[in-house]
MINU-39288 format. One record per residue (C-alpha): x, y, z. Coordinates in steps of 0.02 Angstrom, whole numbers, padded with zeros to 5 digits, always signed. Example, Ala and Ser with C-alpha at 12.3 -4.5 7.8 and 13.67 -1.06 7.14 Angstrom:
BEGIN
+00615-00225+00390/+00684-00053+00357/
REM end
This chain:
BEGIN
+01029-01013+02735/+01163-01044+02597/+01317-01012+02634/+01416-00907+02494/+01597-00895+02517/+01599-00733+02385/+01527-00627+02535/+01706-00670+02607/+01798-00631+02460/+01827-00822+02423/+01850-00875+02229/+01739-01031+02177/+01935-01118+02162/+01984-01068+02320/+01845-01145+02405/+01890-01281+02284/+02055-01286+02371/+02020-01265+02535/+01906-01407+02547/+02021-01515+02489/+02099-01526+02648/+01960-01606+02687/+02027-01746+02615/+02200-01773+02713/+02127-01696+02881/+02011-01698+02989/+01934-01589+03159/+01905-01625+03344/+01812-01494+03438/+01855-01500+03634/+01738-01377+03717/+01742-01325+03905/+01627-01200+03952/+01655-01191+04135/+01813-01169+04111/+01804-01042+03974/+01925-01156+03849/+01902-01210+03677/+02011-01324+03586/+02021-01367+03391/+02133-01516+03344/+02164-01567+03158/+02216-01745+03122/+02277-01840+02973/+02176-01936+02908/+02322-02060+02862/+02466-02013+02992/+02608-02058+02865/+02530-01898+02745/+02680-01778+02798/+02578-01662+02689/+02403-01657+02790/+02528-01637+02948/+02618-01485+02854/+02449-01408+02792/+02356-01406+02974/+02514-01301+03031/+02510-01182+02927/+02327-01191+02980/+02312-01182+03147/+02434-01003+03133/+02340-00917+03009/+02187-00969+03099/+02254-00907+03278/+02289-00731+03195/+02114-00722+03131/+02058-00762+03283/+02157-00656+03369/+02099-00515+03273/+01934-00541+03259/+01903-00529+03457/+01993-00374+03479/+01910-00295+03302/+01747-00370+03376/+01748-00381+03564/+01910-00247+03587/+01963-00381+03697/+02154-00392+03702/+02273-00550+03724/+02411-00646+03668/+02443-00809+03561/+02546-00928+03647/+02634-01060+03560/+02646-01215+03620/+02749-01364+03552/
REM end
C-alpha cells in the first residue's frame, strides 16, 4: 500500500516541507501498554539548531489538537490536554 498524502489534502510541496523536518529532528516512541500511556519525543538532531527545537513545538501542539480531536470525532471519548513544561 502507497501511501498518498492527496487523500489528506496534502500538496506534493507540503509534503516536501514537512519532511524536511526530518532533517533537524528526530522521534522516540515510549509505549506502555499496561499502563495505558504513550509518549512521542522529538529531538534535534544537532541540539544547538534553535530552529529544529522551535519547529517540534509548534509540533507537538498542533499534533495534541489533532489528536485530541480525532478520539472524540472517532471514539466520542472526551478529555483534556495538559501542558506540561
Amino acid at each position: 500500500m502507497t501511501f498518498n498524502p492527496g487523500m489528506f489534502g496534502v500538496s506534493p510541496q507540503q509534503m516536501q516541507q514537512a519532511r524536511e523536518v526530518g532533517n533537524h529532528l528526530r522521534v522516540e516512541i515510549r509505549k506502555c501498554p499496561s499502563e495505558g500511556r504513550l509518549e512521542i519525543r522529538y529531538i534535534a538532531i544537532n541540539p544547538d539548531d534553535t530552529q529544529a527545537l522551535q519547529t517540534a513545538a509548534n509540533g507537538i501542539d498542533t499534533l495534541a489538537e489533532q489528536l485530541a480531536f480525532m478520539h472524540d470525532a472517532m471514539f466520542g471519548m472526551k478529555g483534556e490536554i495538559v501542558h506540561v513544561d
